[in-house]
C-alpha positions in Angstrom: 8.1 7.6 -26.9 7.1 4.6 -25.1 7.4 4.0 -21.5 7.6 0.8 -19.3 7.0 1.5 -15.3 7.1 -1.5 -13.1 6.0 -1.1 -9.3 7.4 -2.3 -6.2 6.3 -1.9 -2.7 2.8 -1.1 -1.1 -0.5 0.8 -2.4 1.2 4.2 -1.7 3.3 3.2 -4.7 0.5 1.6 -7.1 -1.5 5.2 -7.0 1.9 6.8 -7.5 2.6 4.8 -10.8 -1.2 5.1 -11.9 -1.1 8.8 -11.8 2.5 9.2 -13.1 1.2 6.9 -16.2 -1.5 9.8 -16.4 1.1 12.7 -16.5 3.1 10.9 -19.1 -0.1 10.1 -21.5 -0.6 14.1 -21.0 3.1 14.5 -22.4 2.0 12.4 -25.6 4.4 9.3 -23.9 2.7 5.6 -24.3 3.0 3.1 -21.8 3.8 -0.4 -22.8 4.1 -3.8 -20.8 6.8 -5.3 -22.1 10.4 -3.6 -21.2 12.0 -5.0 -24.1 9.4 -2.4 -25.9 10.2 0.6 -24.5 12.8 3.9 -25.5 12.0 4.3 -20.8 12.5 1.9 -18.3 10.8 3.1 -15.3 11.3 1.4 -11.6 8.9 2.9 -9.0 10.8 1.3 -6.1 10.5 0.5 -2.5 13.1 1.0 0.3 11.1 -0.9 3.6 12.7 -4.1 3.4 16.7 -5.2 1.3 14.7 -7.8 -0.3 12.6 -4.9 -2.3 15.7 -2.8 -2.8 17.9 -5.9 -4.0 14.9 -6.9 -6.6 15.6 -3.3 -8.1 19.3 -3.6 -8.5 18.7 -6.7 -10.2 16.4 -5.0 -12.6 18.5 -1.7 -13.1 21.7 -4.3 -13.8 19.4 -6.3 -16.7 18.8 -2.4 -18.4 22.4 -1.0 -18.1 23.9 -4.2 -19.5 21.4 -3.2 -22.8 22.0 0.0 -23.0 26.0 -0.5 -22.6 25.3 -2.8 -25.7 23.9 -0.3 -27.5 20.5 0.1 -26.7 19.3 3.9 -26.7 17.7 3.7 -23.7 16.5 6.1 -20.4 16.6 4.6 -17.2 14.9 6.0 -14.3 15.1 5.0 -10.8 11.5 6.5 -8.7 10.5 6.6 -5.5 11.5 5.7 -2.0 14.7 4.2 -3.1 15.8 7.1 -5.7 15.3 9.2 -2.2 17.8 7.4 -0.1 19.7 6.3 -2.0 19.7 9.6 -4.5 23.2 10.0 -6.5 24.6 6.4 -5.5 22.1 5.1 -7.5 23.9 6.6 -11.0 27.4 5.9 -9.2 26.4 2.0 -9.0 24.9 2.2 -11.8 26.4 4.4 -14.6 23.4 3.8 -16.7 21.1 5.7 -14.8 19.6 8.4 -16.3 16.9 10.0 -13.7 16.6 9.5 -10.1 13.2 11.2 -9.2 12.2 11.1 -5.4 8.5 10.8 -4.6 7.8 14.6 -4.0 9.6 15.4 -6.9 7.4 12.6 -9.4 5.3 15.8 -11.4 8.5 16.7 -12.2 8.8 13.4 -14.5 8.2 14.3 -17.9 10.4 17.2 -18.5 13.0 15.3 -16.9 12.7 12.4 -19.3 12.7 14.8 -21.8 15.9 16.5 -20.4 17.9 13.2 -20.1 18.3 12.2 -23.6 15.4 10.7 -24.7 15.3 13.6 -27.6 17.7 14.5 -29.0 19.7 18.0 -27.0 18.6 16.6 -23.7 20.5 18.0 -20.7 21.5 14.7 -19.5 21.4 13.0 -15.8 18.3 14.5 -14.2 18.5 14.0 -9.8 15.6 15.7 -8.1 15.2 14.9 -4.3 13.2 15.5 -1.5 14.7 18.2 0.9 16.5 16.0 3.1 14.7 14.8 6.9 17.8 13.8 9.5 14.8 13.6 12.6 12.1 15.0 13.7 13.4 17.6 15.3 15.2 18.8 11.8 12.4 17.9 9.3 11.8 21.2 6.9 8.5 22.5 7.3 5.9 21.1 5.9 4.4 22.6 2.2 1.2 22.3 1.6 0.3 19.1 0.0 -0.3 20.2 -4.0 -2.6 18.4 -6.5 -0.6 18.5 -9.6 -0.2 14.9 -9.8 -4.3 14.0 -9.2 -5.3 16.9 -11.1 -4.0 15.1 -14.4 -5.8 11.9 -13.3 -7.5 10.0 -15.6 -9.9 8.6 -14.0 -11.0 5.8 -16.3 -7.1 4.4 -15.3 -7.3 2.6 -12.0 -5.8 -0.1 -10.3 -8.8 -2.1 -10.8 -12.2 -1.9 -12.6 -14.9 0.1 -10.4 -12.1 0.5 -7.6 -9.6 3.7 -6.9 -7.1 4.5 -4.3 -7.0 8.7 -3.3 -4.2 9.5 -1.4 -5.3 11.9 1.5 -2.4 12.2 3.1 1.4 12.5 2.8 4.3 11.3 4.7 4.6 10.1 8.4 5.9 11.8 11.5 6.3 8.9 13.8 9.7 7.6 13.6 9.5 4.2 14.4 13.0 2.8 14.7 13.0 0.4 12.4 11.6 2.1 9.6 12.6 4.3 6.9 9.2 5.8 5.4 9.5 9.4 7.3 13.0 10.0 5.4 12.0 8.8 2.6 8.4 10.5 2.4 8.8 13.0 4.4 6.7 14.8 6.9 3.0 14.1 8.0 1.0 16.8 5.2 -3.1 16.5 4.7 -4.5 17.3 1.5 -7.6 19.5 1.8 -11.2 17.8 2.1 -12.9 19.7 -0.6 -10.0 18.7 -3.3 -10.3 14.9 -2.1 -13.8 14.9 -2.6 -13.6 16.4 -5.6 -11.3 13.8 -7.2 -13.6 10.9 -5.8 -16.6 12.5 -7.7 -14.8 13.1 -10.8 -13.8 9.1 -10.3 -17.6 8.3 -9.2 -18.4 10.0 -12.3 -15.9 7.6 -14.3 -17.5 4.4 -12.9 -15.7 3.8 -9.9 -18.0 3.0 -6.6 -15.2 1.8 -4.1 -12.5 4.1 -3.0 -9.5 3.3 -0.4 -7.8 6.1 1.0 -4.3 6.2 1.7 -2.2 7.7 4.4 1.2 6.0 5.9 -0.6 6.8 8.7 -4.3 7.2 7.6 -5.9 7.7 11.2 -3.6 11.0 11.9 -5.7 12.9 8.8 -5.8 16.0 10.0 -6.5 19.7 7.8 -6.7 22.7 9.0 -8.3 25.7 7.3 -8.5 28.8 9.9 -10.2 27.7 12.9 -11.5 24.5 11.5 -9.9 21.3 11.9 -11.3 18.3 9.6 -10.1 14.9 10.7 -10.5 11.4 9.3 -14.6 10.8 11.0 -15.3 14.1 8.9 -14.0 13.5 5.9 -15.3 10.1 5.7 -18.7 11.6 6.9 -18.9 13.8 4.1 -17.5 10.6 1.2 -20.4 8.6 2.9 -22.7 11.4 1.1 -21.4 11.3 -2.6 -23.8 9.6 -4.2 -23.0 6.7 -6.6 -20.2 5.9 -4.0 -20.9 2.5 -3.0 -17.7 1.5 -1.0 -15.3 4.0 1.4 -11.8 1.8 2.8 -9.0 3.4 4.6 -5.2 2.3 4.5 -2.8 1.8 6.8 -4.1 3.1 10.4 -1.6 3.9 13.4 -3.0 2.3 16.8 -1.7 4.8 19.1 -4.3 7.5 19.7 -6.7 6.2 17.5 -9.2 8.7 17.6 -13.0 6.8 18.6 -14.5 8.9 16.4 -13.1 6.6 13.2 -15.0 3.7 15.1 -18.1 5.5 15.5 -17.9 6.7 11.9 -17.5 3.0 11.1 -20.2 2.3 12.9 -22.9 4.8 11.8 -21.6 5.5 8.2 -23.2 2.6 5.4 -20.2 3.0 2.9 -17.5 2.9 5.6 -16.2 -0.8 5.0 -15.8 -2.8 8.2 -12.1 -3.4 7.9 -9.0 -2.4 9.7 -5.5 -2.6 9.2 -3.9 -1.8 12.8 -0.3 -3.1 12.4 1.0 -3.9 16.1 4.8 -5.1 14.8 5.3 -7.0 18.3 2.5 -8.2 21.4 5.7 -7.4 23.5 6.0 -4.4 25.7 9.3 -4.6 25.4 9.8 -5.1 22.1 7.2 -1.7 21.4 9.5 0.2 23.2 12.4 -0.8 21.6 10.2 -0.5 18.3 9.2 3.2 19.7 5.9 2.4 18.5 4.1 5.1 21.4 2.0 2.5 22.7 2.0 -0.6 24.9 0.3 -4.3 24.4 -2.5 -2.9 27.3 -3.3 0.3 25.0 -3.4 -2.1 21.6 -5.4 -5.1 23.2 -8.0 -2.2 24.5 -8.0 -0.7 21.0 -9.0 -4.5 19.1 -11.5 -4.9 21.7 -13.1 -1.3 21.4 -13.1 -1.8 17.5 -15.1 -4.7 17.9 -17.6 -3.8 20.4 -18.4 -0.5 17.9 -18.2 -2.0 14.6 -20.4 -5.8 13.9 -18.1 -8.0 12.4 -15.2 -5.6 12.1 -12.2 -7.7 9.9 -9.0 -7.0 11.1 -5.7 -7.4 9.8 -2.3 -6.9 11.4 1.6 -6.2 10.9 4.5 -8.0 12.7 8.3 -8.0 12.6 9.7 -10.9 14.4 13.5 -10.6 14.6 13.9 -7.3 15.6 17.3 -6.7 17.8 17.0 -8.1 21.0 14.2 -10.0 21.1 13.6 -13.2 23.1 11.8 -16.3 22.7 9.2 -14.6 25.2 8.8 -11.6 23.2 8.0 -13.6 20.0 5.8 -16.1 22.3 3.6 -12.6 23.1 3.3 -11.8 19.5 1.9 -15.3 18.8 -0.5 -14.7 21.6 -1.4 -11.2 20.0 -2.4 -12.9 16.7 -4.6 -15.8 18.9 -6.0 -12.7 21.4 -6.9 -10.2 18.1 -8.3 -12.2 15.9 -7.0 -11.2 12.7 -8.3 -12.0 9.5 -5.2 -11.9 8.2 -1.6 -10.7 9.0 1.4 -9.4 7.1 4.6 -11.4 8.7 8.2 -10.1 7.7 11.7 -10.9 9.1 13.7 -7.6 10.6 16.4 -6.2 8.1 18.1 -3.4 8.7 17.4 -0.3 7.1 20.1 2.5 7.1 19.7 5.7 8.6 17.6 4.4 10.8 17.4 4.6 14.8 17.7 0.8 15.0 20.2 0.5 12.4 22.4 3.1 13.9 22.2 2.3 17.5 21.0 -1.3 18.1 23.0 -4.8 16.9 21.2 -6.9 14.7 21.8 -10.0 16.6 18.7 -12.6 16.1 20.4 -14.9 13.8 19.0 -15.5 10.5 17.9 -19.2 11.1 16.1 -17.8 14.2 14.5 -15.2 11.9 13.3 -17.9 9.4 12.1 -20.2 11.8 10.2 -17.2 14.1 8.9 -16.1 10.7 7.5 -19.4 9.4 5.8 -20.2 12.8 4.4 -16.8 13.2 2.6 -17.4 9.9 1.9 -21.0 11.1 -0.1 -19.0 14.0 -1.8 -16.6 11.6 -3.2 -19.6 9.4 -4.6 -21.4 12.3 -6.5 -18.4 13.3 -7.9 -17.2 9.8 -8.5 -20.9 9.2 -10.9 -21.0 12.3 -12.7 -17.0 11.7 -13.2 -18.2 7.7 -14.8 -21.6 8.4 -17.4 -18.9 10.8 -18.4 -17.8 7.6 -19.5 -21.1 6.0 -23.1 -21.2 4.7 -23.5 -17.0 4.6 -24.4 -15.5 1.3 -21.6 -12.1 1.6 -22.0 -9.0 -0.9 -18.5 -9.0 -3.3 -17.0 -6.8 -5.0 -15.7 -8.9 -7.9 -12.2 -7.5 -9.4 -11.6 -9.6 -12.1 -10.1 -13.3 -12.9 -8.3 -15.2 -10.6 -4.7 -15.5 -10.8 -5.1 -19.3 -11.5 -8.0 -18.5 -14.6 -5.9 -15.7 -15.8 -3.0 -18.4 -16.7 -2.7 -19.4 -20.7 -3.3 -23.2 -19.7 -6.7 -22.4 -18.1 -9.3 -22.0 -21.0 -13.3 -21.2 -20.2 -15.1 -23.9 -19.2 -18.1 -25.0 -21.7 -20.4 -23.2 -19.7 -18.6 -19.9 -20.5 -17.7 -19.4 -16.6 -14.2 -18.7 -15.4 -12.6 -18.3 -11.7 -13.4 -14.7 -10.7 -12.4 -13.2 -7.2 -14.2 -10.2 -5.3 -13.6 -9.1 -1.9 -16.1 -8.9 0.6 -16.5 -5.3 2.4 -14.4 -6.9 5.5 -11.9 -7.1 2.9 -12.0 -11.1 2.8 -10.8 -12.8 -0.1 -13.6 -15.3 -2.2 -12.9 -17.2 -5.7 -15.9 -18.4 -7.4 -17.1 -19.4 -11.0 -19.1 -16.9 -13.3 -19.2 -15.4 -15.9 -15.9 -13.4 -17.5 -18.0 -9.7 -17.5 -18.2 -9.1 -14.0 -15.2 -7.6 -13.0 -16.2 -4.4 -11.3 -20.0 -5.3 -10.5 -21.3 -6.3 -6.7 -22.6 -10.0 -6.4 -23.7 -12.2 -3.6 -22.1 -15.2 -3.2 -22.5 -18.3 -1.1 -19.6 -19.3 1.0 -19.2 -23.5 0.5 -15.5 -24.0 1.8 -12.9 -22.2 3.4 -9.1 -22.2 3.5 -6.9 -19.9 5.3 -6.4 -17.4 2.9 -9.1 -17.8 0.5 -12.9 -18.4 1.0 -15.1 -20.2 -2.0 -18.1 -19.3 -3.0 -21.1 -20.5 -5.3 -22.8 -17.4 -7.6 -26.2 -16.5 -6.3 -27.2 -13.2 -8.0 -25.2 -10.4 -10.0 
């Protein structure tokens, strides 16, 4: 049986996918990369924003129009979206065969099985998440269970010598705009020992940087009797794994950032200096609307305090602009946020709506759409100027990368080799910085030092000095 799985949405989503395509390898399933290949199209989808959700109707309309033309095809609908959205998703599209919610995602192979993929399958397969109306009415939290990482195979990953391990599930913070806690449910920590098992067994496999994920990454907390380990002590105990060369962590929450993290950063030699402390607005106002739990004074205190702990700490950021109500002034404090922080690099989106949602259900989406565009497009006109000005600081240094492969422009058909036998490879720096340079096509995966010669905003370029 042969499976195609595309992915949409963040990193949560790519480790999902890579150990799904582990559990369906273990069911004697292939994956291919071509959809017109496969007996199961597989969407592993993304609810945060309607441009993510409309790029998934688009691709579940292209598969039921082939399989009402006589294709014999299974259609499955994954993640964030089958949980919202759950049995609408067959109703709007009759061709639908499985809707599987995150949680639910070992379930995945019987349930292809069961849909008609064989003949005697049971037909339309829905498993979903118990459902999360607030936090006050959340179900209590299971423990968080290995099933899927236990059937890892850890020569898979995302990228050579690089794996993500999920630490954490869910998120218990309610934001107003967003729709991860009812779609992932609540806040569950995975147990230290079985983390740090999976990175060995990945170690072991030729890995040497790990990112862990958490929606909220910072609020890692497991408890086992009277002993609490939170995010300092588990990286603490990574930072001793030997052949581990690299430890990230993904996506942190800024209010009540626990010191400790910074300290850790600080005193622990894997622990990349990075951080990605999404603020979503530099306006008070605008953070309360948000119900974000913290204010601009808390945030600005939390940047500086991150940078007087860790040397050269990169930083990256989030922002909405375009949330309900907000001014001209409230946009102008977000600009100033970016100019104030420093960020290496920031992740700008326009406000949509998300249903079920506090904003959705209570506030008025009234910042017009050419507003939203324009507020957008200047907000990233801020973020260039400023990652523009901290690259061109790193002119003449000779930075450690990580190199992940060909870049995307030496990966295209019309770019051959040059006669020296070097492509365009990119690596990341451990502040997570972003360098292309030329070298040889066997690198991918192996630590280099590069010379920074030229700088853009998003990119830094580099001249090979030793592999």
């Amino acid at each position: 049986m042969k499976v195609f799985l595309e992915t949409m949405g963040c990193q949560m989503n790519v480790l999902d996918s890579e150990l799904v395509g582990s559990l369906l390898r273990s069911a004697g399933m292939e994956l291919v990369d071509e959809p017109r290949l496969a007996d199961v199209l597989l969407y592993n989808t993304c609810s945060v924003r309607r441009h993510a959700e409309d790029k998934v109707h688009s691709r579940l309309g292209w598969a039921c129009r082939r399989k009402a033309d006589g294709k014999k095809l299974v259609i499955g609908v994954l993640g964030c979206m089958a949980q919202r959205l759950g049995a609408a998703l067959p109703r709007r599209h009759a061709g639908v065969d499985i809707v599987c919610a995150p949680g639910q995602l070992p379930r995945l192979a019987e349930m292809i099985q069961s849909a008609g993929a064989e003949p005697g399958g049971s037909g339309r397969q829905i498993a979903l998440d118990p459902p999360r109306a607030g936090k006050d009415a959340r179900p209590p939290a299971e423990p968080l269970g290995d099933r899927l990482e236990s059937l890892r195979d850890p020569s898979r990953t995302h990228l050579p010598g690089q794996a993500y391990v999920r630490i954490m599930r869910g998120c218990d913070k309610f934001c107003a705009y967003c729709v991860v806690p009812y779609v992932r449910g609540p806040e569950r920590s995975r147990s230290p020992d079985s983390i740090l098992q999976e990175v060995a067994r990945l170690v072991d496999a030729g890995v040497s940087q790990v990112t862990l994920l958490g929606q909220t990454v910072n609020s890692y907390r497991h408890r086992d009797g009277g002993k609490t380990t939170g995010l300092a002590d588990l990286l603490e105990r990574l930072d001793g794994v030997a052949g581990l060369r690299r430890i990230r962590f993904v996506t942190s929450y800024p209010a009540d950032f626990d010191e400790t993290i910074l300290q850790a950063m600080s005193d622990l030699p894997k622990v990349c200096e990075q951080l990605h402390l999404p603020a979503q607005s530099g306006s008070d106002r605008m953070l309360r609307a948000m119900n974000r739990h913290y204010g601009r004074c808390q945030y600005d205190e939390l940047i500086d305090r991150a940078r007087q702990l860790v040397g050269g700490v990169g930083i990256a950021g989030d922002f909405i602009v375009g949330f309900p109500g907000e001014s001209e002034q409230d946009f102008a404090d977000s600009a100033d946020l970016i100019r104030r922080s420093r960020y290496r690099n920031s992740f700008i989106f326009k406000y949509s709506p998300r249903p079920g949602t506090a904003a959705a259900r209570r506030l008025v989406d009234d910042v017009p759409e050419p507003v939203k565009r324009r507020r957008n497009r200047d907000l990233l006109g801020v973020q260039q100027e400023v990652s523009l000005a901290g690259n061109r600081e790193l002119l003449g240094r000779t930075l450690e990368l990580l190199v992940e492969g060909r870049s995307p422009r030496s990966r295209s058909p019309e770019n051959r080799p040059a006669s020296s036998g070097q492509v365009q490879m990119v690596g990341r720096t451990r502040t997570d910085h972003i360098v292309v340079f030329d070298a040889p096509d066997d690198l991918a995966g192996s630590y280099v030092e590069v010379e920074i010669t030229n700088a853009a905003a998003l990119t830094l370029f580099g001249r090979l000095r030793r592999a």
